[in-house]
Chimera marker file (.cmm) of the C-alpha trace (Angstrom):
<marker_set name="trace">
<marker id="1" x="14.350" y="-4.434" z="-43.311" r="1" g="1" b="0" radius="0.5"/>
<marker id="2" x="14.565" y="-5.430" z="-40.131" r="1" g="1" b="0" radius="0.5"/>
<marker id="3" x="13.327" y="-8.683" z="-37.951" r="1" g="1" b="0" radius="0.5"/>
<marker id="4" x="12.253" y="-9.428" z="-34.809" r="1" g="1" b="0" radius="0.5"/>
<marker id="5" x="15.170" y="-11.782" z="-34.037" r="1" g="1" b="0" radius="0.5"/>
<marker id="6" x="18.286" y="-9.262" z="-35.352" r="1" g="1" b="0" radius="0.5"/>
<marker id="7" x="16.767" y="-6.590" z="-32.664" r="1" g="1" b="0" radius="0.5"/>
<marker id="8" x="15.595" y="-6.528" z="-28.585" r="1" g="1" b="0" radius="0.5"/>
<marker id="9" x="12.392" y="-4.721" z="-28.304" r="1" g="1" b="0" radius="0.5"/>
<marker id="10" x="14.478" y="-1.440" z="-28.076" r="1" g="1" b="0" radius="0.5"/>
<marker id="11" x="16.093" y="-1.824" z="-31.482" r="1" g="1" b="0" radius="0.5"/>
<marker id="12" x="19.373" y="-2.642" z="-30.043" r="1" g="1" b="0" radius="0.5"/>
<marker id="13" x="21.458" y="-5.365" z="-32.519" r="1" g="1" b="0" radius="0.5"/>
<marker id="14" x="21.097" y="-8.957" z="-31.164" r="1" g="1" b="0" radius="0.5"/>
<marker id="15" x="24.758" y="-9.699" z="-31.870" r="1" g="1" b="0" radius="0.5"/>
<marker id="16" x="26.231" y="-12.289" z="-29.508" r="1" g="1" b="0" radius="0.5"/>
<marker id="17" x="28.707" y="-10.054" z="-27.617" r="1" g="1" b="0" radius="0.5"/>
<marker id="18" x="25.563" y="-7.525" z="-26.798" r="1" g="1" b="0" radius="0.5"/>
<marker id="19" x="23.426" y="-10.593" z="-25.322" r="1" g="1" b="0" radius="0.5"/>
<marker id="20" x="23.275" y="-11.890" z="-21.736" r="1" g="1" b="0" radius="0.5"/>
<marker id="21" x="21.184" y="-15.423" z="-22.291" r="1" g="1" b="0" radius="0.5"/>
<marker id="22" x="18.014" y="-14.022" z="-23.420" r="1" g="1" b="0" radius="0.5"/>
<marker id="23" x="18.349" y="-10.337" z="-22.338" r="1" g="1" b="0" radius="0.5"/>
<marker id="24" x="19.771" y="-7.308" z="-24.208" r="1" g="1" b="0" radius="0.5"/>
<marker id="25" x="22.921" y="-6.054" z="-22.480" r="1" g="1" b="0" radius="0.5"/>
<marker id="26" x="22.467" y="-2.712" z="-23.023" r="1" g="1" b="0" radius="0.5"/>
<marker id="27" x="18.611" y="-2.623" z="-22.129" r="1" g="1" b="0" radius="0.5"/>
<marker id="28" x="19.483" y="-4.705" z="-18.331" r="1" g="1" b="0" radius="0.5"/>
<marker id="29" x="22.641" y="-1.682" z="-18.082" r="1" g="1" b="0" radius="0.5"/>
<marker id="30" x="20.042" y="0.978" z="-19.054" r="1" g="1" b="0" radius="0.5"/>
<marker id="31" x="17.236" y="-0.949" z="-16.635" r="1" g="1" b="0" radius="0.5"/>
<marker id="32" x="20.179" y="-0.659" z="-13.483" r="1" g="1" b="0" radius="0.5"/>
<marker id="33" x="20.989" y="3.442" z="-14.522" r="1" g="1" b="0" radius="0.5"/>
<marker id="34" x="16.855" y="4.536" z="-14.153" r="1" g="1" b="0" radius="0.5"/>
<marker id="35" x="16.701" y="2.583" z="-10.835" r="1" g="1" b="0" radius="0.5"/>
<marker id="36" x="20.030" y="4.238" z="-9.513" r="1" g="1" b="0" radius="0.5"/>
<marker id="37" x="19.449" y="7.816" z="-10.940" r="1" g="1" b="0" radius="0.5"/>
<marker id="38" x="18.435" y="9.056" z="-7.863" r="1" g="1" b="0" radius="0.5"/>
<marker id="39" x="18.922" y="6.860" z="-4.776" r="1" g="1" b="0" radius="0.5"/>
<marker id="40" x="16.672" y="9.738" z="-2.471" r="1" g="1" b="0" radius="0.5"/>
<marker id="41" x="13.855" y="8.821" z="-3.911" r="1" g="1" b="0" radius="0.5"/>
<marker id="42" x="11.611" y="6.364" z="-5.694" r="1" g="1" b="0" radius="0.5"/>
<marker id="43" x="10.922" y="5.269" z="-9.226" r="1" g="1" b="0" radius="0.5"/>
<marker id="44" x="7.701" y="7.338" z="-8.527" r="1" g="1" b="0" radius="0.5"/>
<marker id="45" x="9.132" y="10.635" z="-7.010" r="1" g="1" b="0" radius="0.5"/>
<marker id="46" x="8.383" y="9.363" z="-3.243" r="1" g="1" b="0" radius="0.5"/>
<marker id="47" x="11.202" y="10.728" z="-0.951" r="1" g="1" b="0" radius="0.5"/>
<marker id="48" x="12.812" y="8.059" z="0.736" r="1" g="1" b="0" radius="0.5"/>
<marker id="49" x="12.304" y="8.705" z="4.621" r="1" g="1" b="0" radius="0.5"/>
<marker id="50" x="12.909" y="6.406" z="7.674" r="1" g="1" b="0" radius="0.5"/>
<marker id="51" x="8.754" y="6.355" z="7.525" r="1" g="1" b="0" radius="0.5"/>
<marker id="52" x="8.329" y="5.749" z="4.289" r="1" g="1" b="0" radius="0.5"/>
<marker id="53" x="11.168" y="3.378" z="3.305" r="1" g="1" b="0" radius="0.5"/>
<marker id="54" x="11.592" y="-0.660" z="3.926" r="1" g="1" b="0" radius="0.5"/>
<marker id="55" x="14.712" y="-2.405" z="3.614" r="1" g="1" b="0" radius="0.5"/>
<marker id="56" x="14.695" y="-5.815" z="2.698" r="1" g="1" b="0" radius="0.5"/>
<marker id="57" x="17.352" y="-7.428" z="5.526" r="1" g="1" b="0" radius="0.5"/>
<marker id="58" x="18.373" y="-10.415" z="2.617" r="1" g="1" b="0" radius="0.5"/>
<marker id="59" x="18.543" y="-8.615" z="-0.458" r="1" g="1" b="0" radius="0.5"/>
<marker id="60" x="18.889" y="-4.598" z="0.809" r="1" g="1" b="0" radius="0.5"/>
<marker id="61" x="16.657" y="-3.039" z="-2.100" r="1" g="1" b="0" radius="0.5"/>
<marker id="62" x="14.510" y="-0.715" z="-1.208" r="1" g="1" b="0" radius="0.5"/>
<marker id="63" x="11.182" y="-0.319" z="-0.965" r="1" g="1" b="0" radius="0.5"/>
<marker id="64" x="8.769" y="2.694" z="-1.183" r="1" g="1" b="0" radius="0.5"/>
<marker id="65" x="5.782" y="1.804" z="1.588" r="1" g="1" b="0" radius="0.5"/>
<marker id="66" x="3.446" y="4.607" z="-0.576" r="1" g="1" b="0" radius="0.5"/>
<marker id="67" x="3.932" y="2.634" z="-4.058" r="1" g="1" b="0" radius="0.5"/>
<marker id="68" x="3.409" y="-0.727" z="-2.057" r="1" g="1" b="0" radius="0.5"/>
<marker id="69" x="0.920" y="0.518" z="-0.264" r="1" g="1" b="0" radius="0.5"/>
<marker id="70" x="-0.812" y="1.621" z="-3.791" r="1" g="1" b="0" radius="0.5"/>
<marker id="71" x="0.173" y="-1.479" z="-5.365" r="1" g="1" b="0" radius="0.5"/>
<marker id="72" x="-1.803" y="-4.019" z="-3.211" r="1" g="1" b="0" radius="0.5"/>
<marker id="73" x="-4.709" y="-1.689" z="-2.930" r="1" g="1" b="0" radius="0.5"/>
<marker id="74" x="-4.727" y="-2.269" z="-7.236" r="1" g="1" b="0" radius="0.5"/>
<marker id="75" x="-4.271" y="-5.947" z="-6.603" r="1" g="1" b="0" radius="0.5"/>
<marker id="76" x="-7.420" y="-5.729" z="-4.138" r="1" g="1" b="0" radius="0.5"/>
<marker id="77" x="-9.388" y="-3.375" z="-6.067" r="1" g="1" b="0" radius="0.5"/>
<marker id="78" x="-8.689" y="-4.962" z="-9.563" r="1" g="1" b="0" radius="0.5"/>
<marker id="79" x="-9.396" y="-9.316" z="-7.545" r="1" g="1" b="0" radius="0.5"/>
<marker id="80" x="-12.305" y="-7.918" z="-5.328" r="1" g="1" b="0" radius="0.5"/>
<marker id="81" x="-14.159" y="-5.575" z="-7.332" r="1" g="1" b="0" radius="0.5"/>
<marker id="82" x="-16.599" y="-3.724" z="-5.116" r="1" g="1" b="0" radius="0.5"/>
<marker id="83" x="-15.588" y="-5.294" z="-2.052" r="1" g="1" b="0" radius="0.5"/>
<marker id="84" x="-14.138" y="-2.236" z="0.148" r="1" g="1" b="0" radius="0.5"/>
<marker id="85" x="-13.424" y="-4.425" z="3.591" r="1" g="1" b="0" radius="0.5"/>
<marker id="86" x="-11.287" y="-7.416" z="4.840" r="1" g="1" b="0" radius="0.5"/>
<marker id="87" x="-13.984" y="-9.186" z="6.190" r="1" g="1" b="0" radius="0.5"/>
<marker id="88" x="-15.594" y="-9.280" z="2.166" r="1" g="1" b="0" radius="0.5"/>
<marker id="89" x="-12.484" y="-10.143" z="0.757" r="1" g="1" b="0" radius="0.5"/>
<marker id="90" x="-11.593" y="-12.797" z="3.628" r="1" g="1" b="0" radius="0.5"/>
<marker id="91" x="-15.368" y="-14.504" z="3.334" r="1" g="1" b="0" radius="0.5"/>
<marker id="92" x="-14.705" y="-14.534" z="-0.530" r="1" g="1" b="0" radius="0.5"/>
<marker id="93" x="-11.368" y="-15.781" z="-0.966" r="1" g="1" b="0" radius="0.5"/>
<marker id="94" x="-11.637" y="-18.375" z="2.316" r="1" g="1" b="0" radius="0.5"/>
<marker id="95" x="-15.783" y="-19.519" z="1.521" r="1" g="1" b="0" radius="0.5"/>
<marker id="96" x="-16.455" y="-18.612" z="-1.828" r="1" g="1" b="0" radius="0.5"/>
<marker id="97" x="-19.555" y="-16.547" z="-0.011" r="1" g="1" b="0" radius="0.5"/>
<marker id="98" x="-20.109" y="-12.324" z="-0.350" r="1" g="1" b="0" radius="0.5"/>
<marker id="99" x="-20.829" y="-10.584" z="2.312" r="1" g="1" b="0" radius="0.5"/>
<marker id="100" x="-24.648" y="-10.700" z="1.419" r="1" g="1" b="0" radius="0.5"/>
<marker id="101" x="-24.199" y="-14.398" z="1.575" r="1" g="1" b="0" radius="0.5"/>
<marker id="102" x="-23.042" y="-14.130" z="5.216" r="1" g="1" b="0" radius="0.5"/>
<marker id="103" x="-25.915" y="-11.439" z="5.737" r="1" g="1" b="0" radius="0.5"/>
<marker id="104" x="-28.443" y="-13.808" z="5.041" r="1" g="1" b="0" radius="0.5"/>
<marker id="105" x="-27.185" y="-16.925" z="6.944" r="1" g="1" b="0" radius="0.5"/>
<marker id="106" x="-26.824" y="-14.329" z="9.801" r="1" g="1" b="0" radius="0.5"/>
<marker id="107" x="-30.427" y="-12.933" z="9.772" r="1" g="1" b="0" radius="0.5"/>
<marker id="108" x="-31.648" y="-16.434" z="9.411" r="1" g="1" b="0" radius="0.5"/>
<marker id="109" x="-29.944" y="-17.737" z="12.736" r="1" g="1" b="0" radius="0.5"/>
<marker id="110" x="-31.625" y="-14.269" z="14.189" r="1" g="1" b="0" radius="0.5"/>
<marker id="111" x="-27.900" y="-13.568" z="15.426" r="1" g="1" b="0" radius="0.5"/>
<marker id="112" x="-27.026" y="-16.940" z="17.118" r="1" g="1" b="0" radius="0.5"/>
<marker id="113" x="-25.338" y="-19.788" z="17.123" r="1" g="1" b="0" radius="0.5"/>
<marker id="114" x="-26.458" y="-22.689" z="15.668" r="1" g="1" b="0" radius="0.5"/>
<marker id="115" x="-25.523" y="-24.569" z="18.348" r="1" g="1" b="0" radius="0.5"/>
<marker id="116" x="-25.199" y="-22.803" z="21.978" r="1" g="1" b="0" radius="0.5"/>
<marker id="117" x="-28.059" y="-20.340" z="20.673" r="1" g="1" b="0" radius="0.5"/>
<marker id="118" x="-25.570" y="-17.392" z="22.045" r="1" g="1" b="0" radius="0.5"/>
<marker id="119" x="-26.541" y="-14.191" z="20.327" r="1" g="1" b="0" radius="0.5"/>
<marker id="120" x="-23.409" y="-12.174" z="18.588" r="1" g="1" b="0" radius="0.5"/>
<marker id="121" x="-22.802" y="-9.083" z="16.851" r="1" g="1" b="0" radius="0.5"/>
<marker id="122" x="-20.351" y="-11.106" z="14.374" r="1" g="1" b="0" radius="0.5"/>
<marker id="123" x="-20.672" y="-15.520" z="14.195" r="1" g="1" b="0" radius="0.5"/>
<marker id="124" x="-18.147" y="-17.727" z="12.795" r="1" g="1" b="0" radius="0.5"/>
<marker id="125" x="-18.272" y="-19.515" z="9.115" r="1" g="1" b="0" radius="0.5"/>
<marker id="126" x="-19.032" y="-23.154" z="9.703" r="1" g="1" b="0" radius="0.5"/>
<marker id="127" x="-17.359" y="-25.401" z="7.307" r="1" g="1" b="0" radius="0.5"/>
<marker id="128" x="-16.492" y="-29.388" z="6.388" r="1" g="1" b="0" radius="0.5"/>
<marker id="129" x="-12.850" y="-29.254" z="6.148" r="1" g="1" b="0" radius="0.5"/>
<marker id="130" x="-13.112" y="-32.598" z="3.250" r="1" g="1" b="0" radius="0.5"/>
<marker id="131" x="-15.372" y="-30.842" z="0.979" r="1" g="1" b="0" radius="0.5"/>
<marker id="132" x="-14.918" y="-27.273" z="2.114" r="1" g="1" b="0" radius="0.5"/>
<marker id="133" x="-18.744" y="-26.560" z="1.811" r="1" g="1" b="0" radius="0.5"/>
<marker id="134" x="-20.573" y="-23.808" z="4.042" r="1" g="1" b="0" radius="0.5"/>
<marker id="135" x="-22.748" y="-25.694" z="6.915" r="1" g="1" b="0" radius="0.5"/>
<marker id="136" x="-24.024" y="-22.509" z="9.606" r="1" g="1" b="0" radius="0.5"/>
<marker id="137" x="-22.975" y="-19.745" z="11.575" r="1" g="1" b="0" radius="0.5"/>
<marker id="138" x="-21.271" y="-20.592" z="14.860" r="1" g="1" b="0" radius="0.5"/>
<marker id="139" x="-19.421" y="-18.715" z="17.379" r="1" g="1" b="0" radius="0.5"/>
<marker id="140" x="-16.309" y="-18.889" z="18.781" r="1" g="1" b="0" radius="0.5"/>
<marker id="141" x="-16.079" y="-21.132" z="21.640" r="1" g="1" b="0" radius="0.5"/>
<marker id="142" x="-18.364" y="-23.911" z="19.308" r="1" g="1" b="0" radius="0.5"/>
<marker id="143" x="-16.256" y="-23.234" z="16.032" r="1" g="1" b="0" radius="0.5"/>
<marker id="144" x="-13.048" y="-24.184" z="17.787" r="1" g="1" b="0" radius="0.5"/>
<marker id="145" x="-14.792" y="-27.094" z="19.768" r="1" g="1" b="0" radius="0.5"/>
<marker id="146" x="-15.913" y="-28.941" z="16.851" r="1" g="1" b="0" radius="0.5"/>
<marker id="147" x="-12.625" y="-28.351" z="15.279" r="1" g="1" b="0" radius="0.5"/>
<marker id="148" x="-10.316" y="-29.727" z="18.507" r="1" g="1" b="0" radius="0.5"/>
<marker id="149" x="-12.365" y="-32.694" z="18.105" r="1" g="1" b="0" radius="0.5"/>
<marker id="150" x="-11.967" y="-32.480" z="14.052" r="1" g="1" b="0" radius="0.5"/>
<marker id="151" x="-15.037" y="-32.734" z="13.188" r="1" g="1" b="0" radius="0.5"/>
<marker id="152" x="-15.740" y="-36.485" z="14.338" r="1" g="1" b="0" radius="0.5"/>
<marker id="153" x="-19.269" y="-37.509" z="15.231" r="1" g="1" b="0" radius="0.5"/>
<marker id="154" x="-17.015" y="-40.449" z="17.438" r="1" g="1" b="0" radius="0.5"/>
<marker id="155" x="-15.052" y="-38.222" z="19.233" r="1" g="1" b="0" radius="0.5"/>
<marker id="156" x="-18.258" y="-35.946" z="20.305" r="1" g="1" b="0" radius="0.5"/>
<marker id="157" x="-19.645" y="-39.010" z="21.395" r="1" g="1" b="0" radius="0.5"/>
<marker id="158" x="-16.860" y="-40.176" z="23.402" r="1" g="1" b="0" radius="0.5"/>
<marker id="159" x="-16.393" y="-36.710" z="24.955" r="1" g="1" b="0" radius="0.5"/>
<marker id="160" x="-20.138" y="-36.764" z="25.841" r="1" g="1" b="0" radius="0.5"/>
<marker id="161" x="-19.840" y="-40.091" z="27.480" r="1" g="1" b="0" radius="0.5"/>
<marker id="162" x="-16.941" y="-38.875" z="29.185" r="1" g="1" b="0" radius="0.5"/>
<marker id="163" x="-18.838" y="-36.111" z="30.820" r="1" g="1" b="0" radius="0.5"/>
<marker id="164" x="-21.694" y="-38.284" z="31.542" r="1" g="1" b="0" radius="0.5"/>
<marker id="165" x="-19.526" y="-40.827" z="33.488" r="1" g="1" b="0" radius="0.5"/>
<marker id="166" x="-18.022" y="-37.587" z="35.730" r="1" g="1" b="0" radius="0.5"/>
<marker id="167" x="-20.936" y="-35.906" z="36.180" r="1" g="1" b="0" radius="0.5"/>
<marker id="168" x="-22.269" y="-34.958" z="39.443" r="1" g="1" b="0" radius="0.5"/>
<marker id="169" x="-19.093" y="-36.856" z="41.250" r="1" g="1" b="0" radius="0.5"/>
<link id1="1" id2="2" r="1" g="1" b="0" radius="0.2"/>
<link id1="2" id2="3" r="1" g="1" b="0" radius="0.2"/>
<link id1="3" id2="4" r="1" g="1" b="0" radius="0.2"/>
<link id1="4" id2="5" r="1" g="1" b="0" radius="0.2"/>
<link id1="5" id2="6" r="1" g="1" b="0" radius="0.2"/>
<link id1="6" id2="7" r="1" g="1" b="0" radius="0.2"/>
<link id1="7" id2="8" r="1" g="1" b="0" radius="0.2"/>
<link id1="8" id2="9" r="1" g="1" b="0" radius="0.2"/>
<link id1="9" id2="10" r="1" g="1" b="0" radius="0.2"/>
<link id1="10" id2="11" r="1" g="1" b="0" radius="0.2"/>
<link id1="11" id2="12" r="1" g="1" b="0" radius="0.2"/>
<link id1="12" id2="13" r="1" g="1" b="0" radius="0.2"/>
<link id1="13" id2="14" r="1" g="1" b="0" radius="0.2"/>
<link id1="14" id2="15" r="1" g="1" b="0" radius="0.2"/>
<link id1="15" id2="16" r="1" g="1" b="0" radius="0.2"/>
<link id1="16" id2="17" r="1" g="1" b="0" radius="0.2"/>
<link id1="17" id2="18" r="1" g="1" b="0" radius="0.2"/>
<link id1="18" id2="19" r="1" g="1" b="0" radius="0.2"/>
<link id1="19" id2="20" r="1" g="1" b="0" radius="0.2"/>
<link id1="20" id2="21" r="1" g="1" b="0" radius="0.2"/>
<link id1="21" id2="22" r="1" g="1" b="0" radius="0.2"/>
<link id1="22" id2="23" r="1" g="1" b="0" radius="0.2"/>
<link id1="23" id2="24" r="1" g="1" b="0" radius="0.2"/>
<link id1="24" id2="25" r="1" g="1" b="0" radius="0.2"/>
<link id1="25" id2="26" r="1" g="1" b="0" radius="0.2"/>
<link id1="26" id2="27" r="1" g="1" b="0" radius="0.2"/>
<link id1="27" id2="28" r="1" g="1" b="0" radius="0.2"/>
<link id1="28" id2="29" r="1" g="1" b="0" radius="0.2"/>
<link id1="29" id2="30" r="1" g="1" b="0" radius="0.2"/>
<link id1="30" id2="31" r="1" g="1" b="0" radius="0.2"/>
<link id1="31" id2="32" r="1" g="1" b="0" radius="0.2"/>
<link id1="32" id2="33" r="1" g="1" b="0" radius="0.2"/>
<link id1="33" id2="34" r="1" g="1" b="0" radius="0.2"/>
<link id1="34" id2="35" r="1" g="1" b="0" radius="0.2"/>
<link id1="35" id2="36" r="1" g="1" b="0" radius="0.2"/>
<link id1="36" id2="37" r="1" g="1" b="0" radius="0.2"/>
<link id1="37" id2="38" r="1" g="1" b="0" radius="0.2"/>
<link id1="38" id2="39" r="1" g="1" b="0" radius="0.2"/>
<link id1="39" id2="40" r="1" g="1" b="0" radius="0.2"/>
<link id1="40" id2="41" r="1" g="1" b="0" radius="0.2"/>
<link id1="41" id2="42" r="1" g="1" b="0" radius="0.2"/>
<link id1="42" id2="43" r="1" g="1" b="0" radius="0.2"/>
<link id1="43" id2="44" r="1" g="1" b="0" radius="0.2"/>
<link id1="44" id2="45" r="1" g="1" b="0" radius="0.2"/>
<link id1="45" id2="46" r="1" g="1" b="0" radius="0.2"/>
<link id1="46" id2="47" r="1" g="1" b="0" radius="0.2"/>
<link id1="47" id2="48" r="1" g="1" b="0" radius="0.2"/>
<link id1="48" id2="49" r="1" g="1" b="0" radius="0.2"/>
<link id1="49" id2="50" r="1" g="1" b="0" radius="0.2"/>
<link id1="50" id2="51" r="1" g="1" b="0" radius="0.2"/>
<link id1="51" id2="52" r="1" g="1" b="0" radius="0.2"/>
<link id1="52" id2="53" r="1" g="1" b="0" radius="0.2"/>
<link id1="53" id2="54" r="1" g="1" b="0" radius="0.2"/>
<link id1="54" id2="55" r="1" g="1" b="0" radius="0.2"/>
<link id1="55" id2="56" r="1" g="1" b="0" radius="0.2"/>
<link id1="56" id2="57" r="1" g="1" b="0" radius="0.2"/>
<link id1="57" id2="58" r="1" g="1" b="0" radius="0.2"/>
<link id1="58" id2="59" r="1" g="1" b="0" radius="0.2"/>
<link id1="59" id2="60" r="1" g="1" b="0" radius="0.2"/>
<link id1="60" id2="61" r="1" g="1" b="0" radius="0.2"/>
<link id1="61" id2="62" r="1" g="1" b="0" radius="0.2"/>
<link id1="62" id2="63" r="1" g="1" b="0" radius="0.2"/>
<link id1="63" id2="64" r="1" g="1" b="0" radius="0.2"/>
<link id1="64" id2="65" r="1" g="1" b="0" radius="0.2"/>
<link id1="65" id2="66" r="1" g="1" b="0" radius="0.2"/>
<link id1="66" id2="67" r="1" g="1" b="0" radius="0.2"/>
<link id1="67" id2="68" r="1" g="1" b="0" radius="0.2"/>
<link id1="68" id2="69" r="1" g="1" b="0" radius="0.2"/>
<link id1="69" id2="70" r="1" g="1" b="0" radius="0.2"/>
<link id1="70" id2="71" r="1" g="1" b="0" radius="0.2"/>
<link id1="71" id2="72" r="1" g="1" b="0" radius="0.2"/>
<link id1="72" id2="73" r="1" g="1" b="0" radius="0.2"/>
<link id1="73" id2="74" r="1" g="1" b="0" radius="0.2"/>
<link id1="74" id2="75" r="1" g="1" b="0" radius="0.2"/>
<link id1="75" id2="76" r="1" g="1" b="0" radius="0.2"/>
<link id1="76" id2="77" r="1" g="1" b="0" radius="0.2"/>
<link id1="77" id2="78" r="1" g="1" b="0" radius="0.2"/>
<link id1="78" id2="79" r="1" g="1" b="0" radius="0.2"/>
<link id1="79" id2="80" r="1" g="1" b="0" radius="0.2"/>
<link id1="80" id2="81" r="1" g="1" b="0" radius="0.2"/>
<link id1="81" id2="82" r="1" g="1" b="0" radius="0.2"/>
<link id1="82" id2="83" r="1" g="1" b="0" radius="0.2"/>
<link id1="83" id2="84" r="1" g="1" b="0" radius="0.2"/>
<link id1="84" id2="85" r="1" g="1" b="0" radius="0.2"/>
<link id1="85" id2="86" r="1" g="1" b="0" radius="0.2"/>
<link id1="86" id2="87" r="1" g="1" b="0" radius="0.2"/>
<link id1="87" id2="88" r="1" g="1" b="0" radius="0.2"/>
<link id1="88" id2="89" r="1" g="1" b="0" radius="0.2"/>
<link id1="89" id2="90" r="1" g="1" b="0" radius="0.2"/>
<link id1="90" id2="91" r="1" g="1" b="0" radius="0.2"/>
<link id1="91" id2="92" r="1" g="1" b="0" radius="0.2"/>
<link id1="92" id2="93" r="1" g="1" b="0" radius="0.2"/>
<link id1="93" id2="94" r="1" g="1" b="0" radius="0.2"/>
<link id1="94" id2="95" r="1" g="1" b="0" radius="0.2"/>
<link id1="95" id2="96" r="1" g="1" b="0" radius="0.2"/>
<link id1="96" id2="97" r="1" g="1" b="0" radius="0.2"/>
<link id1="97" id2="98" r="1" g="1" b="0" radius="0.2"/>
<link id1="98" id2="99" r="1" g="1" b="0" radius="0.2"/>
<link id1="99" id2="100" r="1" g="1" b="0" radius="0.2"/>
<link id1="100" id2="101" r="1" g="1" b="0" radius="0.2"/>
<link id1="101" id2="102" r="1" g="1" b="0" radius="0.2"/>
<link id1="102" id2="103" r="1" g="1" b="0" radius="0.2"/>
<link id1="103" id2="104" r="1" g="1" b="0" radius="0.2"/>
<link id1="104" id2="105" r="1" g="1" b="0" radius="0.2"/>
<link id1="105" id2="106" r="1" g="1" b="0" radius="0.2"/>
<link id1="106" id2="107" r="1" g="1" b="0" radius="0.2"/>
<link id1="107" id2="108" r="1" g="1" b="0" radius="0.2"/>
<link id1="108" id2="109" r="1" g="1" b="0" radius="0.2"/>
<link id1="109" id2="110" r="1" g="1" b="0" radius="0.2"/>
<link id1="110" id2="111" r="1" g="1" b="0" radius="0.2"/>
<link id1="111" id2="112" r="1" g="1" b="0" radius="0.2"/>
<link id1="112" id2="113" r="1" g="1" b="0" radius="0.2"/>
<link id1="113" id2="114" r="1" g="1" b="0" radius="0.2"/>
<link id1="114" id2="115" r="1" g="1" b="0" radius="0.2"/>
<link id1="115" id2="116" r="1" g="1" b="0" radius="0.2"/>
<link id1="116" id2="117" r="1" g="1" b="0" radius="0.2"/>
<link id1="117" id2="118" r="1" g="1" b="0" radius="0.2"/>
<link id1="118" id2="119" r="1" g="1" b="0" radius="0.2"/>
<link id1="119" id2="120" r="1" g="1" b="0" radius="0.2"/>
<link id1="120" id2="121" r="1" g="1" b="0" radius="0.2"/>
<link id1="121" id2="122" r="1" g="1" b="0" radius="0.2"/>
<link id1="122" id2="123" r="1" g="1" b="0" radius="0.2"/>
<link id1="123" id2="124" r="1" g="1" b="0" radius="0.2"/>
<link id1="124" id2="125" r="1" g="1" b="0" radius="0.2"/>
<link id1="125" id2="126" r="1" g="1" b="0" radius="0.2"/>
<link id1="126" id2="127" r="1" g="1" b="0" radius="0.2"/>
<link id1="127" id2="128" r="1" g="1" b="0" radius="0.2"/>
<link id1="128" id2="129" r="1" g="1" b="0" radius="0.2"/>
<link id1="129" id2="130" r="1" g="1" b="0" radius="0.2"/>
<link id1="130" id2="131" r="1" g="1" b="0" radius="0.2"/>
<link id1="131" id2="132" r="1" g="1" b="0" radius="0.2"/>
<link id1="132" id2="133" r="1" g="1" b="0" radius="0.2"/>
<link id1="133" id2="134" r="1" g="1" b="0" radius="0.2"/>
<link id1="134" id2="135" r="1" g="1" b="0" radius="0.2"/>
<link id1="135" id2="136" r="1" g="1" b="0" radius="0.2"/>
<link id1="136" id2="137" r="1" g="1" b="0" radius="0.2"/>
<link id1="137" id2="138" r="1" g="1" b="0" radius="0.2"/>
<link id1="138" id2="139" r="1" g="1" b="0" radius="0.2"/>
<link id1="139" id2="140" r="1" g="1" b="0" radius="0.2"/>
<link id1="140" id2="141" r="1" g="1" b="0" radius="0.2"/>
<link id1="141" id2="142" r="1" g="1" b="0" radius="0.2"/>
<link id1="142" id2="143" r="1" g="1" b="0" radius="0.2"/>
<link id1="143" id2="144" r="1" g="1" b="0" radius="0.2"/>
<link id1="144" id2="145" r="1" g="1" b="0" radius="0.2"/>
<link id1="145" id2="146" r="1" g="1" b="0" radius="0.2"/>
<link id1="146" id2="147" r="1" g="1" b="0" radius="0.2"/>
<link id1="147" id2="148" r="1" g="1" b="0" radius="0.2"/>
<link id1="148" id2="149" r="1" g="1" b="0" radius="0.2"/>
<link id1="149" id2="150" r="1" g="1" b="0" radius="0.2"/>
<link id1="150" id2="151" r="1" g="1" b="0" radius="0.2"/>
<link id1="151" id2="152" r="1" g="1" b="0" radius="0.2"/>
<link id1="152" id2="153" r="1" g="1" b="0" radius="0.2"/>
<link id1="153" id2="154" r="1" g="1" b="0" radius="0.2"/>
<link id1="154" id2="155" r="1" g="1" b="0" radius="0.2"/>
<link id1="155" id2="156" r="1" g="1" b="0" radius="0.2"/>
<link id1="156" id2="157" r="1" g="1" b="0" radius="0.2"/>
<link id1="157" id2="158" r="1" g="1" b="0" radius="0.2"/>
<link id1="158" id2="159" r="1" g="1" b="0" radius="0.2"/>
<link id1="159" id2="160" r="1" g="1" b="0" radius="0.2"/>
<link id1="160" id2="161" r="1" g="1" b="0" radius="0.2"/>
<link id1="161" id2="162" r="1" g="1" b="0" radius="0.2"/>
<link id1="162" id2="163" r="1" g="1" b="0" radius="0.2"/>
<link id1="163" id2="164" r="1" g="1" b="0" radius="0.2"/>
<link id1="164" id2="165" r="1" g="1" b="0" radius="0.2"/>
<link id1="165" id2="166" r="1" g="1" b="0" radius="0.2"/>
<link id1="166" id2="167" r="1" g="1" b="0" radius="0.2"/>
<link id1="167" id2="168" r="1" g="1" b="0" radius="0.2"/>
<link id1="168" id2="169" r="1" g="1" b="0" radius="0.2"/>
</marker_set>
């Protein structure tokens, strides 16, 4: 009878001259033969064509675009169930909010910014950068303001002062 330990997961004998480290010899020789059988195409039958083909510039493998292409939709499809768009995915991943979430905050603002009351077809996520929790909608031009002055009730103050000083001179 035979155990785990005398035989790879292929049945081939784990004898010291047939082992590299860990691996079966036999199974990594077999491994390099299925991915050189036919260097046209790939392991899936895609013809390898200058638009479907990537070569890696460090390593030289290549790479079929279609099967990567596939691949990360599965990733997306399989992490993101239901959620068909970037924008879902980004909101998810980024604010731990769906896209109903951002729906909602949006309809309650009526469209605008929570600070320059500028109405927009698409608003910014707000966010404390310490605790990473969701504060409002904002667009552009505020988002990036607040975080150029990182988010420091001193520094807004000292800008405002600032412009107080030169105003009207």
């Amino acid at each position: 009878m035979r155990t785990k330990s005398e035989y790879c997961l292929n049945g081939h004998s784990r004898i010291p001259e047939n082992l590299s480290g860990r691996n079966c010899k036999i199974c990594i020789n077999n491994r390099k033969k299925k991915n050189t059988i036919d260097p046209t195409h790939c392991k899936n039958g895609h013809e390898y064509t200058p638009e479907n083909i990537y070569i890696n510039p460090n390593t030289k493998w290549k790479y079929c675009r279609v099967c990567s292409k596939n691949s990360r939709n599965k990733y997306k499809n399989k992490n993101y169930p239901g959620k068909s768009n970037e924008r879902a995915r980004h909101l998810m991943r980024r604010y731990r909010m769906t896209i109903e979430d951002y729906n909602r905050m949006y309809d309650a603002q009526n469209g605008c910014c929570s600070i320059c009351d500028k109405h927009l077809d698409q608003l910014q996520v707000d966010h404390d950068h310490e605790t990473e929790k969701v504060r409002q909608l904002l667009c552009k031009d505020c988002n990036v303001g607040l975080g150029s002055f990182f988010d420091s009730i001193d520094l807004l103050k000292r800008a405002e002062a600032y412009l107080d000083k030169h105003k009207d001179k």
